[in-house]
MIFIBA-104726 format. One record per residue (C-alpha): residue number from 1; x, y, z. Coordinates in nm, 2 decimals. Layout:
ATOM	NUM	X	Y	Z
...
***
This chain:
ATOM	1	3.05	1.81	-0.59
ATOM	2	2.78	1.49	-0.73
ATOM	3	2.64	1.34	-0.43
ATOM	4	2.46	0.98	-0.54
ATOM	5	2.26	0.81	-0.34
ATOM	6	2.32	0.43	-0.42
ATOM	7	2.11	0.31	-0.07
ATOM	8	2.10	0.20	0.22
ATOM	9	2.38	0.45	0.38
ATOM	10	2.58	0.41	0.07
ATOM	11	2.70	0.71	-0.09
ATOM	12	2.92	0.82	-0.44
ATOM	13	3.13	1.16	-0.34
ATOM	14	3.29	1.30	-0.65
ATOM	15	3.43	1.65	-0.63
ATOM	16	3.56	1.88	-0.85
ATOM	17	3.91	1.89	-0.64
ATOM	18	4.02	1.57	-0.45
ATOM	19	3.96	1.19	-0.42
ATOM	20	3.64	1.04	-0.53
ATOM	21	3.47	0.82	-0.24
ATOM	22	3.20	0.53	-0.20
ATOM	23	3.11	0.51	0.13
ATOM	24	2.96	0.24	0.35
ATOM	25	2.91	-0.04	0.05
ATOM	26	2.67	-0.32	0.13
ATOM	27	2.58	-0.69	0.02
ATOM	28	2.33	-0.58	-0.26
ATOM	29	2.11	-0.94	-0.19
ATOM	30	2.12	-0.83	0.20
ATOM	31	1.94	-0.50	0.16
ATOM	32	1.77	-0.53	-0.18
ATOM	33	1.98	-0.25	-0.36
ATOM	34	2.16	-0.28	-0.66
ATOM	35	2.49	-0.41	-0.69
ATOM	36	2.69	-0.02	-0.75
ATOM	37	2.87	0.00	-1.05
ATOM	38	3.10	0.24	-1.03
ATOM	39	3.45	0.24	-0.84
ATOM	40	3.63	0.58	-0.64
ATOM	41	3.97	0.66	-0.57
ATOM	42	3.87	0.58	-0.25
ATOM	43	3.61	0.34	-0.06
ATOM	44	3.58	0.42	0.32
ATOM	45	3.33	0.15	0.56
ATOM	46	3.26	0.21	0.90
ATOM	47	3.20	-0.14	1.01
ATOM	48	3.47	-0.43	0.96
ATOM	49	3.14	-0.70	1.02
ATOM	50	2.89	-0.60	0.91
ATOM	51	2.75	-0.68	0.54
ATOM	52	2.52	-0.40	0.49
ATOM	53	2.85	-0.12	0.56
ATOM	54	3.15	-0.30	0.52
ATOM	55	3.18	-0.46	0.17
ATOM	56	3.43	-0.28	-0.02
ATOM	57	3.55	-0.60	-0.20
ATOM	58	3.22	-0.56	-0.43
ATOM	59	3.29	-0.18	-0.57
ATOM	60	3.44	-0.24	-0.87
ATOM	61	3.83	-0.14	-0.94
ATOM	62	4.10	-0.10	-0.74
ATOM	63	4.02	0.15	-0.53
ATOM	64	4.23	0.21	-0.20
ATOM	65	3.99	0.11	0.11
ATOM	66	3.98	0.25	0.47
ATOM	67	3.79	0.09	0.75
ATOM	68	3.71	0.41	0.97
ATOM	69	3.75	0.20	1.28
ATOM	70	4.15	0.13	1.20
ATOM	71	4.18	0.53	1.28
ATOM	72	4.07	0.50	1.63
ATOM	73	4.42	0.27	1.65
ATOM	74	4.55	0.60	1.57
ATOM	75	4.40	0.88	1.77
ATOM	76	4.08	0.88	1.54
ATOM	77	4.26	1.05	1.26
ATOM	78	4.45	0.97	0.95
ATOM	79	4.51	1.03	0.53
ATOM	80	4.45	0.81	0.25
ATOM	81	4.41	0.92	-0.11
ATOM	82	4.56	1.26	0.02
ATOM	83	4.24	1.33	0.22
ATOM	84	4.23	1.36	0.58
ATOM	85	3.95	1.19	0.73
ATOM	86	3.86	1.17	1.14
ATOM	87	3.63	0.87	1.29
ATOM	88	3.47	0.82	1.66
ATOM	89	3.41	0.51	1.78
ATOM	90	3.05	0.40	1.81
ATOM	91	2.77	0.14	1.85
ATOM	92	2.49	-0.05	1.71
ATOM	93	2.13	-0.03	1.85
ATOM	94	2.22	-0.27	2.22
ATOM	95	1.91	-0.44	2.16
ATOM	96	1.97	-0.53	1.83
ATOM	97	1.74	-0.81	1.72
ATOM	98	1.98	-0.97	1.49
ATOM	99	2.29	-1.01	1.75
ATOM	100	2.35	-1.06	2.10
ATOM	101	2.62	-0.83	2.10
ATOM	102	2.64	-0.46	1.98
ATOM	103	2.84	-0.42	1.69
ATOM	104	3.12	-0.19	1.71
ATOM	105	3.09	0.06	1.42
ATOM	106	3.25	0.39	1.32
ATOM	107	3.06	0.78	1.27
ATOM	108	3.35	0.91	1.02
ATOM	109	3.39	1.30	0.86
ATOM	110	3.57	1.46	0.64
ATOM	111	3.62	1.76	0.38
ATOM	112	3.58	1.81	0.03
ATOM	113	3.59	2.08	-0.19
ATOM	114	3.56	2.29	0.06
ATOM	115	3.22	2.13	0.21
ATOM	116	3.24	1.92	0.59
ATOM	117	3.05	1.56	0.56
ATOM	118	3.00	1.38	0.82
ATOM	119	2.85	1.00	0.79
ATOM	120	2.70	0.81	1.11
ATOM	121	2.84	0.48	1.02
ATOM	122	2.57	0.25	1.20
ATOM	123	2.52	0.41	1.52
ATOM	124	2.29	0.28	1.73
ATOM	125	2.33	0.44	2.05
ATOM	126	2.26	0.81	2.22
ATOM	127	2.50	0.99	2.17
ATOM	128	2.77	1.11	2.42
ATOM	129	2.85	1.44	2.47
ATOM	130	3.22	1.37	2.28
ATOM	131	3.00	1.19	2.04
ATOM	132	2.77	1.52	2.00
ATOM	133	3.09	1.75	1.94
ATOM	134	3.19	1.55	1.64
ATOM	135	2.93	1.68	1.40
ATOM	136	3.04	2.06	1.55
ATOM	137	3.07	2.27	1.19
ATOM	138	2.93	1.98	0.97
ATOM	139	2.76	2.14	0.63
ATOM	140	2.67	1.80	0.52
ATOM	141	2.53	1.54	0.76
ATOM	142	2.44	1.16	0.57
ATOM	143	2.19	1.08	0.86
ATOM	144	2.06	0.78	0.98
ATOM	145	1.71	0.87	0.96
ATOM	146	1.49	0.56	0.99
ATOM	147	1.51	0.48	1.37
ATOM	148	1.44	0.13	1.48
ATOM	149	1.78	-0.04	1.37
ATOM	150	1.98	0.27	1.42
ATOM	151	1.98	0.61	1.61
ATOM	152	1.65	0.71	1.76
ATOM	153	1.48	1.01	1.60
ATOM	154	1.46	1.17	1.87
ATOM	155	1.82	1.13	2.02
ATOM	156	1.93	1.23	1.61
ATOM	157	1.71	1.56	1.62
ATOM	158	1.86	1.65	1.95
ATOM	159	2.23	1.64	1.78
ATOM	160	2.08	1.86	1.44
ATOM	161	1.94	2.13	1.68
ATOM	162	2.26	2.15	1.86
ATOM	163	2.47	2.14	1.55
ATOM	164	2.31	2.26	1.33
ATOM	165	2.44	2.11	0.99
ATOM	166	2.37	2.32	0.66
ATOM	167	2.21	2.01	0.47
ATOM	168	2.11	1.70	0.62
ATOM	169	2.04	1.38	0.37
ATOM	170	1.86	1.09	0.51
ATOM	171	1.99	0.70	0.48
ATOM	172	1.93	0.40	0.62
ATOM	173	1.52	0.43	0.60
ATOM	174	1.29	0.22	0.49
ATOM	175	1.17	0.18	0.12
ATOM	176	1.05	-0.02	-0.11
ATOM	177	1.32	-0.20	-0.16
ATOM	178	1.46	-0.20	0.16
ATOM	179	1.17	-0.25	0.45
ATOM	180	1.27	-0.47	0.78
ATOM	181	0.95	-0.43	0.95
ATOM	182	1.16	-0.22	1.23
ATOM	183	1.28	0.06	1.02
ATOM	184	1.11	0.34	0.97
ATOM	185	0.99	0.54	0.68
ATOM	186	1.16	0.89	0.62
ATOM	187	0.83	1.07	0.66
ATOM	188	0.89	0.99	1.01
ATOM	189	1.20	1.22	1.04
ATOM	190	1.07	1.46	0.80
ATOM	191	0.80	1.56	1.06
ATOM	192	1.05	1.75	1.25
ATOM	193	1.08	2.02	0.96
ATOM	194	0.87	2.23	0.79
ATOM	195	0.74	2.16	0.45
ATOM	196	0.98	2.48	0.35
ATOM	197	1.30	2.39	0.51
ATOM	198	1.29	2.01	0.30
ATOM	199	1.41	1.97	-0.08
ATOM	200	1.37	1.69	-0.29
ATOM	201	1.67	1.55	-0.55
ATOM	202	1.38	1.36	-0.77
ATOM	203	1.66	1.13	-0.86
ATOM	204	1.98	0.99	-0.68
ATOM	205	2.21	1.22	-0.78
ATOM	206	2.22	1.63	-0.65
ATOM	207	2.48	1.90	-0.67
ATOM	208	2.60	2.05	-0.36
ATOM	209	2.90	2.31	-0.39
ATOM	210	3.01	2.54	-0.07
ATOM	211	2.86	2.85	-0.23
ATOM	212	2.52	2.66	-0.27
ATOM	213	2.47	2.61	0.10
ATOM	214	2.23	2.73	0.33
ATOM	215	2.25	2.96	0.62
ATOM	216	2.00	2.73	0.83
ATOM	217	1.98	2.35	0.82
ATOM	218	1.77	2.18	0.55
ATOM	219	1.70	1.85	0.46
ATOM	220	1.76	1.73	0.08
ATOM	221	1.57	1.37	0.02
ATOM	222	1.74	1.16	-0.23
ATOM	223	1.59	0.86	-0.47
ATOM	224	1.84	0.57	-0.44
ATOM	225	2.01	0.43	-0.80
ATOM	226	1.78	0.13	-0.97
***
């Protein structure tokens, strides 16, 4: 499977077997990034409000688009594009500086060729203990890895010890392109690890394929598309 790292916390997912996906598309003149220029079978957002995860109307195509918060009408789960995909409700950062009101957002996961993803979405909160078992058995976790706006590091590191996911990708940190003053850099989160356990992509695309991954968690830093 081609992993590309477009920025911000979207993501191009295109397997060998199964539906290509965009995840989490944003407002390229919100968060700096280019616009993306390529479409998927399937585009998936986590927020229904939010420009910088929820604007699937600017991938290019037709592609068949799932708001992850529309499963939790249905129990959490459902299929589109012949993939089943499970969300869990969750929420912005409470003290959000930009609105008075926590947005609701979705943490979504699913499986392809063989390999379990799991995205955060946009969470801002601690994590519950239901929240915690989500990411039970996830090989690749797209983590929210620059604090401040989303997750704090320390509550995310608490949910990688306990789950222990077999490659962990960082998104959603600052960079030169993207950098509110309240986000943080991903050397931040990379201080939890050892200079052994962290890979670098040197570009925004990397192949991942279920024989490929590790038996203890690592971290694979991506460059995001220019």
């Amino acid at each position: 499977m081609k992993i590309r790292w477009y920025g911000h916390a979207a993501f191009g997912l295109f397997p060998k077997d199964g539906p290509s996906i965009i995840t989490d598309p944003y407002l390229p003149d919100l968060v700096g990034y280019a616009p993306i220029p390529e479409t998927a079978d399937l585009v998936i957002t986590s927020s229904d409000d939010d420009d910088g995860h929820c604007r699937a109307d600017l991938v290019p195509g037709t592609p068949q688009v799932l708001n992850a918060l529309d499963l939790l009408k249905t129990g959490g789960k459902g299929e589109i594009a012949g993939l089943e995909i499970t969300a869990m409700e969750a929420m912005e950062w409470e003290h959000h500086p930009d609105h008075e009101i926590p947005g609701q957002n979705a943490m979504y996961r699913f499986t392809l060729d063989g390999i379990r993803i799991a995205h955060m979405g946009d969470v801002g909160n601690r994590l519950t203990d239901e929240q915690l078992a989500f990411y039970e058995d996830v090989d690749v976790l797209l983590a929210l890895t620059g604090g401040g706006l989303t997750i704090k590091l320390p509550d995310l590191m608490e949910m990688i010890h306990i789950q222990k996911p077999k490659i962990v990708i960082p998104m959603h940190f600052r960079t030169l392109t993207y950098k509110p003053r309240r986000s943080h850099w991903v050397e931040g989160f990379l201080a939890n690890f050892h200079d052994e356990q962290v890979d670098f992509a040197f570009g925004y695309d990397a192949e991942v394929t279920k024989e490929s991954l590790p038996e203890s968690t690592r971290v694979l830093v991506m460059d995001y598309m220019r």
